[in-house]
C-alpha positions as a printed NumPy array, in Angstrom:
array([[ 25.451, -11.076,  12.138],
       [ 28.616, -11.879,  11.981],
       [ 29.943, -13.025,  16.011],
       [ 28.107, -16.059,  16.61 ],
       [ 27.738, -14.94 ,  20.299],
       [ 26.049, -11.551,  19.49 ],
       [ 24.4  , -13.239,  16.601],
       [ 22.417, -15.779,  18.989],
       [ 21.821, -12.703,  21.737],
       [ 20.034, -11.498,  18.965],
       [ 17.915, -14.344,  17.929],
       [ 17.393, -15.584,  21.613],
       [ 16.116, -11.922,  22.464],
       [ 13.698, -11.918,  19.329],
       [ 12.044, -15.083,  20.125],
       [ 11.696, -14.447,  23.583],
       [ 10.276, -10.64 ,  23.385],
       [  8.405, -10.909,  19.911],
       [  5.579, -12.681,  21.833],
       [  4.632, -10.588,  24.716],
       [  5.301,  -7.557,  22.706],
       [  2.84 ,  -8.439,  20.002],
       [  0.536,  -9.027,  22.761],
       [  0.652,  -5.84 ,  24.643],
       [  0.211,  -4.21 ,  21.034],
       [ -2.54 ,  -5.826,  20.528],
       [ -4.424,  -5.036,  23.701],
       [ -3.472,  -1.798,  22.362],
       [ -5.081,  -1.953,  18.842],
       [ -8.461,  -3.37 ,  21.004],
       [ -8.317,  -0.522,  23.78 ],
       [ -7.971,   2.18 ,  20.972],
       [ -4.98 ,   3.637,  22.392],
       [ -2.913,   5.287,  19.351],
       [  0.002,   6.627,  21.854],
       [  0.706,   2.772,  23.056],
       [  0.389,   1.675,  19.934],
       [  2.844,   3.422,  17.856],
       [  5.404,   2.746,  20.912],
       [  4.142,  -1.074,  20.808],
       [  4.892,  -1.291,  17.039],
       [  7.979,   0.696,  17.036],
       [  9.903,  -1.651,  19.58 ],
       [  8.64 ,  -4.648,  17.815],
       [  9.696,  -2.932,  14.265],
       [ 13.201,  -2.367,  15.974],
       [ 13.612,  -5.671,  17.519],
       [ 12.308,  -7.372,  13.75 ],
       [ 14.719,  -5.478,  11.915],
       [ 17.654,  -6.093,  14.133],
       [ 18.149,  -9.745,  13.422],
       [ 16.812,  -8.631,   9.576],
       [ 13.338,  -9.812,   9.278],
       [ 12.23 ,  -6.828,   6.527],
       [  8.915,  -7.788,   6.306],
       [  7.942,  -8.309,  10.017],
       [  9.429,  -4.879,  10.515],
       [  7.509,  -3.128,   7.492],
       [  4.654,  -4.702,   8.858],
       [  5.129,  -3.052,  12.45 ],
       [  6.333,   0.251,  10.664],
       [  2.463,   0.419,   9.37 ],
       [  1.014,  -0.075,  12.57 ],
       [  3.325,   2.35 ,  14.307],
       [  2.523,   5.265,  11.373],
       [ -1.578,   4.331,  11.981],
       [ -0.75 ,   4.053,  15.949],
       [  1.368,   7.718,  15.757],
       [ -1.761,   9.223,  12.688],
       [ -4.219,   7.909,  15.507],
       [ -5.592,   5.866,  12.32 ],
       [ -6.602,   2.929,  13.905],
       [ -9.565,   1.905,  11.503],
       [ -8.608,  -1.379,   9.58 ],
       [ -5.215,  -1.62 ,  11.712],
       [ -6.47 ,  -5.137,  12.449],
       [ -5.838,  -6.216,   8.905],
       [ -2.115,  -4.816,   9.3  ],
       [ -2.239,  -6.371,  12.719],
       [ -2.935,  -9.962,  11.258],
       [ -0.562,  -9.522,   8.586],
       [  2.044,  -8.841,  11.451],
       [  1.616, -12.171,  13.028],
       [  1.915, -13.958,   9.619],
       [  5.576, -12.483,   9.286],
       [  5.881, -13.204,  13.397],
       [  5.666, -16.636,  12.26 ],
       [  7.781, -16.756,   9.348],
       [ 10.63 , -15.073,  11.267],
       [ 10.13 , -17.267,  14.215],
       [ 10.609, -20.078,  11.466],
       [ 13.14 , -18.817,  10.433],
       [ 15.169, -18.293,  13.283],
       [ 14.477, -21.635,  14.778],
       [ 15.626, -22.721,  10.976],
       [ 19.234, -20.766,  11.653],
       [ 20.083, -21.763,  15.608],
       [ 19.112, -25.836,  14.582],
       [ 21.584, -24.964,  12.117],
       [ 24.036, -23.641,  14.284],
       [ 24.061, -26.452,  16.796],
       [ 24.467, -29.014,  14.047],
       [ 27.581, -27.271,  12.766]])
């Protein structure tokens, strides 16, 4: 990310979507609903591997491939390993705008 303008577009829109998105997938995962979640995980895989967080998006890429197989069973496991890499890559990107406003 190399303009520092686009580059903080980018992180501000990941911290601020990331959130509600993994919360409308989730309602997803507990309604059942295979359709919403595949298009759920697929934004939040896109948005994740935008600003290069690998494993968050890998993460989302399983639950979109069990949300688009309608293989839901044990998708909360992949759904909990999701939010652990939410929360890295939140770290993360608080980690890289401090750094940016101390430069």
């Amino acid at each position: 990310m190399g303009i520092p303008s686009l580059r903080e577009a980018m992180l501000g829109a990941f911290l601020s979507e990331i959130r509600p998105r993994l919360d409308r997938l989730t309602r997803a995962l507990g309604a059942g609903d295979g359709e919403l979640v595949r298009s759920e995980a697929h934004g939040l895989r896109v948005l994740s591997g935008t600003i290069g967080a690998k494993a968050c998006a890998e993460a989302f890429g399983e639950l979109e491939h069990r949300g688009e197989r309608r293989a839901l069973e044990g998708a909360v496991v992949a759904l909990r390993s999701a939010y652990v890499e939410v929360i890295r890559a939140e770290e993360q990107v608080s980690i890289l705008r401090e750094e940016r406003m101390a430069a």
